[in-house]
KOLDREN-442633 format. One line per field, with one value per atom (N, C-alpha, C, O): residue number from 1; residue in three letters; atom name; x, z, y. Coordinates in nm, 3 decimals. Each point is the difference from the previous one (the first is absolute). Layout:
i = (NUM ...)
aa = (ALA ...)
at = (CA ...)
c1 = (X ...)
c3 = (Z ...)
c2 = (Y ...)
! end
This chain:
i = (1 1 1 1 2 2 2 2 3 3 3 3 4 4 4 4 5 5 5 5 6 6 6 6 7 7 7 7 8 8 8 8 9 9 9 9 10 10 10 10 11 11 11 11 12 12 12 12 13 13 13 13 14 14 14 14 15 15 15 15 16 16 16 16 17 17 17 17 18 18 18 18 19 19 19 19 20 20 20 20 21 21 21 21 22 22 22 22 23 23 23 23 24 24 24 24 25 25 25 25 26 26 26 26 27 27 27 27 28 28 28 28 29 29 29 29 30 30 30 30 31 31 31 31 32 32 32 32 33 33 33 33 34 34 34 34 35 35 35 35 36 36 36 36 37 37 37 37 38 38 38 38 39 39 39 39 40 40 40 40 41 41 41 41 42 42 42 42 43 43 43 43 44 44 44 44 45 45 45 45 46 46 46 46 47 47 47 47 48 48 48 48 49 49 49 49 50 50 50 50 51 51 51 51 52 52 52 52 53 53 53 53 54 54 54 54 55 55 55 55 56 56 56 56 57 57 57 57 58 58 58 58 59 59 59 59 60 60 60 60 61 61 61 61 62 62 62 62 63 63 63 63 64 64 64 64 65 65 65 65 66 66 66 66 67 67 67 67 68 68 68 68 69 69 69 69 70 70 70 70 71 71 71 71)
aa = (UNK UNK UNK UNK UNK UNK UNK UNK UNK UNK UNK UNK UNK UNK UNK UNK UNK UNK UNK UNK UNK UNK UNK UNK UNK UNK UNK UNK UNK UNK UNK UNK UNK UNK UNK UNK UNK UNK UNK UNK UNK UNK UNK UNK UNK UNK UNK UNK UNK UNK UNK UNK UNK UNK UNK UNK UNK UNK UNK UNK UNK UNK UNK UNK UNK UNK UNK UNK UNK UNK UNK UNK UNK UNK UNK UNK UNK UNK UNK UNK UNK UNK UNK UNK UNK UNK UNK UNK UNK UNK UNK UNK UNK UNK UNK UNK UNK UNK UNK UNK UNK UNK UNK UNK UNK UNK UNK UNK UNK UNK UNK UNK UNK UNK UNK UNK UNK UNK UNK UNK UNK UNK UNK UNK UNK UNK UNK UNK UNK UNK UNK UNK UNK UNK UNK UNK UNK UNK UNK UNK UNK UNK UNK UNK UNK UNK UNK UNK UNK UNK UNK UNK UNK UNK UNK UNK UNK UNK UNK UNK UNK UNK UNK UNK UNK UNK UNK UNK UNK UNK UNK UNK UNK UNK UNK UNK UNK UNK UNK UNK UNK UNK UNK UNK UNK UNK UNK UNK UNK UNK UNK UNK UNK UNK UNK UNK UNK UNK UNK UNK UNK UNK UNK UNK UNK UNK UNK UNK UNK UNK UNK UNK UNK UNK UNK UNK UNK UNK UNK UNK UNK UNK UNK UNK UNK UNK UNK UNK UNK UNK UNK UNK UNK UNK UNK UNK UNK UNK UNK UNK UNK UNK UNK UNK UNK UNK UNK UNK UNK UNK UNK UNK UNK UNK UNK UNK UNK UNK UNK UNK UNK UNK UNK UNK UNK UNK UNK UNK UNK UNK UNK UNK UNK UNK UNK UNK UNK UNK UNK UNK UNK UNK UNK UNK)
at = (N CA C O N CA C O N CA C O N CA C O N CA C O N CA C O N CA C O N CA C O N CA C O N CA C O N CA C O N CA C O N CA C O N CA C O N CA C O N CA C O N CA C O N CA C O N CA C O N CA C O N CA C O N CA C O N CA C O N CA C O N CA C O N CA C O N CA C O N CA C O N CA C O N CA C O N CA C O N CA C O N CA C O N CA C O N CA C O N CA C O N CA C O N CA C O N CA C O N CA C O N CA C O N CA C O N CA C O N CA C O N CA C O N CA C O N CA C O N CA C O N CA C O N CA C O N CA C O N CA C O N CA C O N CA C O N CA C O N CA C O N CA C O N CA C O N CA C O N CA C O N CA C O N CA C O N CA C O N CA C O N CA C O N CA C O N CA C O N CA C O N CA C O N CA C O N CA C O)
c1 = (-7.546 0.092 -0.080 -0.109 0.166 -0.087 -0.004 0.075 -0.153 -0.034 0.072 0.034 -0.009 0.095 -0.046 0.052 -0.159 -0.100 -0.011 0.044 -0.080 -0.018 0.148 0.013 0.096 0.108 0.053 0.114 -0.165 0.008 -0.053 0.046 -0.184 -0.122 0.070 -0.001 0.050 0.063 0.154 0.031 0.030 0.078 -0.006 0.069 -0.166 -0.075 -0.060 -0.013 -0.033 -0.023 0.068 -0.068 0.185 0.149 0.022 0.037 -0.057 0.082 -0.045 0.055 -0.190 -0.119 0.019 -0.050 0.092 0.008 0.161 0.040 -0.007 0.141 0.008 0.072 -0.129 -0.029 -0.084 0.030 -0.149 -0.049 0.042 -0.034 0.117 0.087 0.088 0.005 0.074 0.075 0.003 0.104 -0.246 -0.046 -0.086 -0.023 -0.001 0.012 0.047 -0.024 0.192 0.123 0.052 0.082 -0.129 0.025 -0.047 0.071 -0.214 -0.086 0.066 0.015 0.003 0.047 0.091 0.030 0.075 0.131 0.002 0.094 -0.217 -0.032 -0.064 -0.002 -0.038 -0.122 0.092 -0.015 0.108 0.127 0.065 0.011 0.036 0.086 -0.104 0.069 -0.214 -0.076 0.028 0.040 -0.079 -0.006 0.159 0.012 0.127 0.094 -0.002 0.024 -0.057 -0.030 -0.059 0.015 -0.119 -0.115 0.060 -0.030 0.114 0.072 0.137 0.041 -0.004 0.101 -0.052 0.046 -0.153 -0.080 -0.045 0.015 -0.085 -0.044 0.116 0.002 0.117 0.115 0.075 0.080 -0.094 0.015 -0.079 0.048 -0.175 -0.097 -0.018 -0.059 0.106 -0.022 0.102 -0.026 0.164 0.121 0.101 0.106 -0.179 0.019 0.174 0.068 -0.011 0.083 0.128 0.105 -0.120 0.085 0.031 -0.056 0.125 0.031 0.148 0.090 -0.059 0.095 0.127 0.000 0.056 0.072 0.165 0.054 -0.013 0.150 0.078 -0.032 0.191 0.037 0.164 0.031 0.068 0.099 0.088 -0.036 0.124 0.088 0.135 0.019 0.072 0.147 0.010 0.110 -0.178 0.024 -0.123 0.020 -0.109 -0.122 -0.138 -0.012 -0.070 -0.178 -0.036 0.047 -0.132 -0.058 -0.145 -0.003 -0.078 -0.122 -0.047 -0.028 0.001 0.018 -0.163 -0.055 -0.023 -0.111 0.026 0.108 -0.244 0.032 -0.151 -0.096 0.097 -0.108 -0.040 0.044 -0.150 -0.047 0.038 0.037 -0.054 0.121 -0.108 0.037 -0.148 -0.060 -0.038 -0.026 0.038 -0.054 -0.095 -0.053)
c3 = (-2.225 -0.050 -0.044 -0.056 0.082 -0.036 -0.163 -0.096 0.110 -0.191 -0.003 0.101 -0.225 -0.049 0.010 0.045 -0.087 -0.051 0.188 0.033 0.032 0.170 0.041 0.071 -0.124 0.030 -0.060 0.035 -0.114 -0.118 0.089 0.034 -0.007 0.037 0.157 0.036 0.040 0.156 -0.040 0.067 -0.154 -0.032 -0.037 0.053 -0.165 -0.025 0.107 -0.016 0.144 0.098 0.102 0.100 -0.078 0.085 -0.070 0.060 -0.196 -0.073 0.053 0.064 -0.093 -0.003 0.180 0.032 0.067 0.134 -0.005 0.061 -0.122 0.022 -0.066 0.048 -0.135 -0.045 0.100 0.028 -0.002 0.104 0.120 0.043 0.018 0.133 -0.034 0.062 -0.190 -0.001 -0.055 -0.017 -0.033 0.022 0.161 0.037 0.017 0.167 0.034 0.037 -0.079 0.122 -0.095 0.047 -0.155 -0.090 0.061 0.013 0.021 0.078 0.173 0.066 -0.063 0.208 -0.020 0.093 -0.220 0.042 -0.053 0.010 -0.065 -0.093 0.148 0.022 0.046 0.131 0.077 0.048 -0.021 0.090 -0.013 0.091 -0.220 -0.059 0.030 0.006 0.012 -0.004 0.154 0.044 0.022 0.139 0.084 0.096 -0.206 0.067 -0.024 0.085 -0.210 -0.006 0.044 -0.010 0.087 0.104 0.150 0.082 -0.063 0.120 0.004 0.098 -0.203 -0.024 0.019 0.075 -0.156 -0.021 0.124 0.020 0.095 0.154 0.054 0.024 0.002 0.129 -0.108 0.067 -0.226 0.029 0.022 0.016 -0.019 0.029 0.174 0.062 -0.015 0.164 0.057 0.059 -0.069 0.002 -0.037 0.053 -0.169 -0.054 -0.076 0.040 -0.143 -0.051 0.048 -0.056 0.160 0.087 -0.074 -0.104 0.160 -0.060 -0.052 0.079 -0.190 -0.086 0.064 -0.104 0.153 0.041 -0.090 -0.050 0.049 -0.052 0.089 0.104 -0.106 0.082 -0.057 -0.119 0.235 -0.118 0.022 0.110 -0.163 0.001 -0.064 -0.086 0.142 -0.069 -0.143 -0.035 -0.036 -0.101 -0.104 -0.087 0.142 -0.085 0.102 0.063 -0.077 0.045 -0.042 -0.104 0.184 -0.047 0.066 0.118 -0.156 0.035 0.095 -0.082 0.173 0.136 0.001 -0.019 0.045 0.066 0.092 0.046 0.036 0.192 -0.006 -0.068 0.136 0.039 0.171 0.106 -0.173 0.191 0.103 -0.021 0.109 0.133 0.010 0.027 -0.046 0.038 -0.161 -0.114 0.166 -0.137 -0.059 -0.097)
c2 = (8.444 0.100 0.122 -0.013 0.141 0.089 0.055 -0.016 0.062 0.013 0.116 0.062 -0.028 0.140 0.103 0.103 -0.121 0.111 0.048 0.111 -0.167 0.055 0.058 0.099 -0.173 0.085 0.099 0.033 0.023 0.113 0.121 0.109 -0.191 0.106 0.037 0.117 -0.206 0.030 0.095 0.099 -0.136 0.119 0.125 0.086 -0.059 0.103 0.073 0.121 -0.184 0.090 0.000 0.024 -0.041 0.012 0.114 0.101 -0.101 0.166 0.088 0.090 -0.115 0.106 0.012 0.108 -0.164 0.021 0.097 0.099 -0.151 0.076 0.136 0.088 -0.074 0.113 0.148 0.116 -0.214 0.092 0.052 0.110 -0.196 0.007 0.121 0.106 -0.146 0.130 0.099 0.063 -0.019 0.129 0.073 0.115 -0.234 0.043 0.093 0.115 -0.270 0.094 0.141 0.078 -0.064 0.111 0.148 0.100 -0.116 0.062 0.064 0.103 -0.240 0.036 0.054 0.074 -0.072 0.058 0.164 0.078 -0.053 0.096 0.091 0.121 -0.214 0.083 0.041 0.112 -0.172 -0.011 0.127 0.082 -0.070 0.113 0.147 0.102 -0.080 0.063 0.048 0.108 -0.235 0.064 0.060 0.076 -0.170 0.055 0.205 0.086 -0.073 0.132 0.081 0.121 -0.207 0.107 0.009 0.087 -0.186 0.009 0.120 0.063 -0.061 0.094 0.132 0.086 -0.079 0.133 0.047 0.121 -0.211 0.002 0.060 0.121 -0.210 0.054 0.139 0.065 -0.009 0.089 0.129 0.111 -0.143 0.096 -0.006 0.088 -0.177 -0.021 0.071 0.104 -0.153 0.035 0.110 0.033 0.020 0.119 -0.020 -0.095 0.187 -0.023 0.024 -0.031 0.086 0.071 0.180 0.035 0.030 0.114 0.032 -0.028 0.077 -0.002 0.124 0.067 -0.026 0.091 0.009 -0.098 0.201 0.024 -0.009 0.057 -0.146 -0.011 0.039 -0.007 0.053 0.067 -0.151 -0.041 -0.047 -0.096 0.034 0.085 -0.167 0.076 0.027 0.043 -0.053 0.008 0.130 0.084 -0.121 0.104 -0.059 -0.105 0.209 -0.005 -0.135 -0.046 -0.028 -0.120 -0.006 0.035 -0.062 -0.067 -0.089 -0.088 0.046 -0.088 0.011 0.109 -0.240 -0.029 0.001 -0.038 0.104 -0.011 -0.095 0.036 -0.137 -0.103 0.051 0.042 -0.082 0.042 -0.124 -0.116 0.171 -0.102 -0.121 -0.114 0.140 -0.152 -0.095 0.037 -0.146 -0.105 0.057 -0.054)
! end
């Protein structure tokens, strides 16, 4: 039968494992969020914002993005 004291000590480092793991995934999701922003920042520096033009609609002037024709 196993002694206590060894199952104390094997729990104590399940914590200490679980603990570390999820400051990992704390990390990856932190890197994640980083790179979704650099991808954003890419297609609109690649892509450009399109250009803003006035457009008249039944009602009053409005603002209309024109996107360029390709992806």
């Amino acid at each position: 039968m196993p002694d206590t004291a060894d199952l104390l000590e094997e729990i104590a480092a399940l914590k200490a494992m679980l603990i570390a793991a999820d400051a990992r995934d704390q990390r990856k999701d932190e890197r994640i969020a980083r790179l979704e922003k650099l991808v954003a920042a890419f297609k609109q520096a690649a892509l450009g914002g399109g250009r803003r033009r006035a457009i008249w609609t039944s009602s009053n002037w409005r603002w209309k993005i024109w996107k360029r024709p390709w992806p």
